[in-house]
C-alpha angles and dihedrals in degrees: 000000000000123000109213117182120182118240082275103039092057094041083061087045092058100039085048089050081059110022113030115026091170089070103033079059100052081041089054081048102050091044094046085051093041089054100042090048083052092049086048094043 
């Protein structure tokens, strides 16, 4: 599966890399269920 983010999506995505781990981790979480729902369905 490929992961697409828009110009803004992937600039939170890097401040949050450098600037906010709690919710890059909840982010990584919701994207690894929402890939393995996609795989099962």
């Amino acid at each position: 599966m490929n992961k697409l983010f828009t110009d803004n999506g992937w600039k939170g995505y890097v401040y949050w890399q450098t600037e906010d781990r709690k919710t890059l981790k909840k982010l990584t979480l919701y994207l690894k269920i929402y890939a393995e729902m996609e795989m099962k369905g």
